[in-house]
BAPALO-746951 format. One record per residue (C-alpha): residue number from 1; x, y, z. Coordinates in Angstrom, 2 decimals, padded with zeros to 5 digits. Each point is the difference from the previous one (the first is absolute). Layout:
<nodes>
pos,px,py,pz
NUM,X,Y,Z
...
</nodes>
This chain:
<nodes>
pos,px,py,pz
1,000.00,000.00,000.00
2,002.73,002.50,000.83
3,001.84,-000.88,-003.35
4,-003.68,001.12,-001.82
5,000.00,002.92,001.84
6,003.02,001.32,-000.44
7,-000.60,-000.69,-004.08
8,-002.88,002.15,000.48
9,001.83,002.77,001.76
10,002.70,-000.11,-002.71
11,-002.59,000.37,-002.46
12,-001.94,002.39,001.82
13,003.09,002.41,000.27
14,000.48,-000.29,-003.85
15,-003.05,001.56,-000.14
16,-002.33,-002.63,-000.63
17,-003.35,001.23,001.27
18,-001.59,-003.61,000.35
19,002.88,-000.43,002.08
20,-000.32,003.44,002.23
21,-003.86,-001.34,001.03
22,000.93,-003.42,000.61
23,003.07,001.38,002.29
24,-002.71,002.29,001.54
25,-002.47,-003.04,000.77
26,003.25,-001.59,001.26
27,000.27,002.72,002.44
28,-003.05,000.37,000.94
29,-000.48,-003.74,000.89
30,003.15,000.89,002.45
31,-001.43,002.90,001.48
32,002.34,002.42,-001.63
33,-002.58,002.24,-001.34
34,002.22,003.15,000.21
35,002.18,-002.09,-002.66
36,-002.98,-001.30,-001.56
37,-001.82,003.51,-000.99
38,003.48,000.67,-001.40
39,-000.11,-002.41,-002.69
40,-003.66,-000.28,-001.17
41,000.75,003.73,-000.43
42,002.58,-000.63,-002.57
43,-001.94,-002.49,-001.20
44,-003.23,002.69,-000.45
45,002.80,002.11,-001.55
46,000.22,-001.83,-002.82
47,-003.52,-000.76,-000.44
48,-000.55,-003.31,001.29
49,-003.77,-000.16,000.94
50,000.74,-002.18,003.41
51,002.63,002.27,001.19
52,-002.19,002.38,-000.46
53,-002.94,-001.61,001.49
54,002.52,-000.46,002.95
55,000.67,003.43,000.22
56,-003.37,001.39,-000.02
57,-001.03,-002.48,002.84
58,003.18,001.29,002.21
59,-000.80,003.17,-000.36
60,-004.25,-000.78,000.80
61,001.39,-001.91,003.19
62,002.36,002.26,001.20
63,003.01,-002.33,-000.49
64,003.25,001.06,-000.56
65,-001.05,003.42,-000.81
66,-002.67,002.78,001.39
67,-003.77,-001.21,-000.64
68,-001.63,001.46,-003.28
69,-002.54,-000.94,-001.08
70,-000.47,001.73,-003.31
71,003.56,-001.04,-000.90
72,-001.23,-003.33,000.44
73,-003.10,000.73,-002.19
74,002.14,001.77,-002.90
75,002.09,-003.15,-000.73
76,-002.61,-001.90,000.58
77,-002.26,001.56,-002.89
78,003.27,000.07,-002.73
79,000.32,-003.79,000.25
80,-003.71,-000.98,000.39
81,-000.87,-001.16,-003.40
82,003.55,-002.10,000.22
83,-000.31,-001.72,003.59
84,-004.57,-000.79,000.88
85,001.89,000.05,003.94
86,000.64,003.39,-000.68
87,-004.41,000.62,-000.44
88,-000.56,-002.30,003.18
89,002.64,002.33,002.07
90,-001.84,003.52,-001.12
91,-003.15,-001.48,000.43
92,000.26,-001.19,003.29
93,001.23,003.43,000.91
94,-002.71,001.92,-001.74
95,-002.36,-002.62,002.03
96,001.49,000.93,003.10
97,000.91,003.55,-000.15
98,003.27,-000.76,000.86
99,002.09,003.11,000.04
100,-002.41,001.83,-002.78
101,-003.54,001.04,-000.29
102,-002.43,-003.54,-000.58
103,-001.04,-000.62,-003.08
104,-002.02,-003.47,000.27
105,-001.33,000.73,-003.31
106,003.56,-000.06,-001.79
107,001.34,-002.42,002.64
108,-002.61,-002.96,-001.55
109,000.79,000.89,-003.31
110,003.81,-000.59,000.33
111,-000.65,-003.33,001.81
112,-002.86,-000.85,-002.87
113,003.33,001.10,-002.44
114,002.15,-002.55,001.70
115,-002.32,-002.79,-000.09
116,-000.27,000.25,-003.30
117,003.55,000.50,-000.50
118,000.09,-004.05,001.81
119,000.07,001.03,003.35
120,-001.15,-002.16,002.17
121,000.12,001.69,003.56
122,-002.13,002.91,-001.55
123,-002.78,-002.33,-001.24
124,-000.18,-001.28,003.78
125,000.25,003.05,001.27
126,-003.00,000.85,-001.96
127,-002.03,-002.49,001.09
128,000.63,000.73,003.50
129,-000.82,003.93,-000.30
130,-003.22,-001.26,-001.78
131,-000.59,-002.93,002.38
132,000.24,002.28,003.15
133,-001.04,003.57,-001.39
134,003.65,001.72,000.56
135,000.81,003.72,-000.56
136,-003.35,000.45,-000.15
137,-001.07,-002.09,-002.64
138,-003.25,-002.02,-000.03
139,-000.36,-003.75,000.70
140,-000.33,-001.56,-003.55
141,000.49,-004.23,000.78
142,-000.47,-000.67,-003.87
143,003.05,002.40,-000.39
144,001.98,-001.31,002.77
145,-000.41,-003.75,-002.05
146,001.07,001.86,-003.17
147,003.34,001.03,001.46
148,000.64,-002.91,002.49
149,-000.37,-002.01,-003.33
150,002.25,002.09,-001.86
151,001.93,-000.50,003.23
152,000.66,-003.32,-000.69
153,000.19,-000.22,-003.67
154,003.03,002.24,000.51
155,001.47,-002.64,002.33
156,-001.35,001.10,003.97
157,-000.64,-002.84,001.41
158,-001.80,001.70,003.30
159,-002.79,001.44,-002.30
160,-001.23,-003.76,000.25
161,-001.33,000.13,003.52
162,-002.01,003.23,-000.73
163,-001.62,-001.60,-002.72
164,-000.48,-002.61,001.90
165,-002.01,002.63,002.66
166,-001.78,001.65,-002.60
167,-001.27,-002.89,-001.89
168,-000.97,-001.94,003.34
169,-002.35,003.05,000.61
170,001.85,000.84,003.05
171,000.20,003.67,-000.64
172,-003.19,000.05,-001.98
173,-002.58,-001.76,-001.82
174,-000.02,002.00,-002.79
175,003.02,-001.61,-001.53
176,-000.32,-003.48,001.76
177,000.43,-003.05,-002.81
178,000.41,-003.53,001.05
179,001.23,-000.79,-003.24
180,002.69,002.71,-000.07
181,000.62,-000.97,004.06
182,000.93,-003.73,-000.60
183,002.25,001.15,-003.48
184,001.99,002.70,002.24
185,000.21,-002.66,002.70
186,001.55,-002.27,-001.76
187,002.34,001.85,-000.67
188,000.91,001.02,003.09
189,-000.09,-003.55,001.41
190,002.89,-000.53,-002.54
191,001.85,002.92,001.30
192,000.17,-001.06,003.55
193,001.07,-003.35,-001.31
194,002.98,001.00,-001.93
195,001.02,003.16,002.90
196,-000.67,-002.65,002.46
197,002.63,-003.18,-002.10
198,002.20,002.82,-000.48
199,000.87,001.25,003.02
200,-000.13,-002.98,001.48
201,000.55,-002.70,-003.05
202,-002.71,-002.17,001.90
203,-003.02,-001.65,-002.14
204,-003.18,001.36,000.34
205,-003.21,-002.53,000.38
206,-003.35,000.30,-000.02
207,-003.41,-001.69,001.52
208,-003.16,-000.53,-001.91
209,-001.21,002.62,002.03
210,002.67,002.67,-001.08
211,002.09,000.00,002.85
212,003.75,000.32,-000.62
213,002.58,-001.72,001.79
214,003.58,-001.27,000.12
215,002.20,-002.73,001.25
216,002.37,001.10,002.75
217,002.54,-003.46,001.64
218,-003.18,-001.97,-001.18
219,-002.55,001.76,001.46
220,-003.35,001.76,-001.91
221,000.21,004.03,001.13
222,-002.79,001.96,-000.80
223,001.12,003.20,-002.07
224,-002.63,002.16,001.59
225,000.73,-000.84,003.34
226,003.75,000.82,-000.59
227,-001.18,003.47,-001.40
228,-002.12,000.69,002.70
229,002.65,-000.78,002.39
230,002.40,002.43,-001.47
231,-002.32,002.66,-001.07
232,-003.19,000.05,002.24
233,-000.08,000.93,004.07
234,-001.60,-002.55,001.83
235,-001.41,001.47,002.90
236,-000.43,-002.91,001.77
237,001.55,-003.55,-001.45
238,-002.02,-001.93,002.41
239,-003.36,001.51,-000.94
240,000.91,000.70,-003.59
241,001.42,-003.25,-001.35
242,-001.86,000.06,-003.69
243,000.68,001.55,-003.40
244,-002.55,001.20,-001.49
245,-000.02,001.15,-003.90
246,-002.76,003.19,-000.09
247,-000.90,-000.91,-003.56
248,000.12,-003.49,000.44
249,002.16,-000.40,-003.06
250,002.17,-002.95,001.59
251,002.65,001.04,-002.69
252,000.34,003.86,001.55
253,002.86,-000.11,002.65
254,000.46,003.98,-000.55
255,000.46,001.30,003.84
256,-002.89,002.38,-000.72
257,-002.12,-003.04,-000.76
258,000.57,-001.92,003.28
259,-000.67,000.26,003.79
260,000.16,-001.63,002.84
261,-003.38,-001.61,001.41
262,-001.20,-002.27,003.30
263,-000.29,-003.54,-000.46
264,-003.44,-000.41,-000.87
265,-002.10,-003.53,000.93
266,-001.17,000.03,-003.91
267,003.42,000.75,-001.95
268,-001.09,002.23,-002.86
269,001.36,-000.66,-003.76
270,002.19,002.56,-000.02
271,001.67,000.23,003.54
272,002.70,-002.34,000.93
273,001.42,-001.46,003.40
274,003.39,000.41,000.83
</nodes>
């Protein structure tokens, strides 16, 4: 690693402006940022949109160099057709009025810009302002879907479990669609299987009823149960000893989805002993 980094350096003091960011990021990463600001500068010097990107975001933070904000927004603007990031940064400040007058009005726009552009944390970010009526904007669920779809298309995997709200008819019955509900959970029963094998390369099995589990030294453990345990207060183990799943979707071991329950004489479907 030190024998790639010091190539870099040697390149970067050629003047290679790939070369300046990357020895910036390499900086950064070691907390240098005083060194760091130095070379996405000459980076941004020479026109190279992630230096400059760099630079704007220094000087909107504060780091390295006085906060200014409309410094920030000036480079920012000359390299936002180049870089979509570039839309999702202004926007997020026009949202926010950070540093400069509010302008929710432009502030969507840029982020509807950078969607467009293929940026996926904009289309979620969408959905979300629609979904929960931010910056003053009015609850629209069939727009929130929109976006949250677009979310995904554009590779954002967490738009899944919104859809999966929205079409379960949690936040409203306007947009609730069982057909839509099992597609989008589906596929998010398929992303919990392949986060769950790869972080901890263990096969993931499945009941008739739904319900996942794996094979730990032998023995069946309940994948629910484990992400209750690590995600979910119990506020009393030796009242609360089930797992419930609120939507009954056996499949659905999202923390949000789960809680702990009493032992009930009649065990229902969907909630689980330990």
């Amino acid at each position: 690693m030190e024998k790639e980094i010091n190539k870099i350096l040697a390149d970067a003091q050629s003047g290679n402006a790939e070369s300046q960011y990357l020895i910036g990021l390499h900086y950064e990463n070691e907390g240098n940022i005083n060194e760091a600001f130095l070379w996405y500068e000459r980076a941004a010097t020479q026109g190279y949109v992630y230096g400059i990107n760099a630079v704007a975001m220094y000087h909107l933070k504060g780091m390295a160099v006085e906060p200014d904000v409309y410094k920030a927004i000036a480079l920012w603007e000359n390299i936002a057709e180049e870089l979509p990031t570039a839309k999702v940064n202004l926007g997020q400040i026009y949202l926010e009025g950070q540093g400069c007058p509010q302008d929710i009005r432009k502030g969507i726009e840029l982020l509807r810009q950078a969607a467009d552009s293929g940026e996926g944390l904009s289309a979620l970010t969408m959905g979300h302002i629609y979904l929960k009526g931010l910056y003053g904007i009015p609850v629209i669920y069939k727009e929130a879907v929109k976006w949250f779809e677009r979310a995904y298309e554009l590779g954002i995997d967490d738009s899944v479990e919104f859809l999966c709200d929205l079409y379960g008819g949690i936040h409203s019955r306007s947009v609730r669609d069982k057909v839509k509900y099992r597609y989008w959970s589906n596929i998010r029963k398929g992303l919990e299987k392949s986060r769950f094998a790869n972080e901890s390369d263990t096969l993931v099995l499945e009941e008739s009823d739904g319900r996942q589990y794996v094979l730990i030294d032998g023995k069946k453990v309940y994948v629910d149960i484990l992400v209750a345990e690590t995600f979910i207060i119990n506020p009393d183990p030796s009242v609360y000893t089930e797992v419930e799943h609120i939507d009954g979707d056996m499949s659905n071991n999202a923390a949000s989805n789960l809680r702990w329950v009493k032992r009930s004489k009649t065990i229902e479907i969907n909630s689980y002993p330990l």
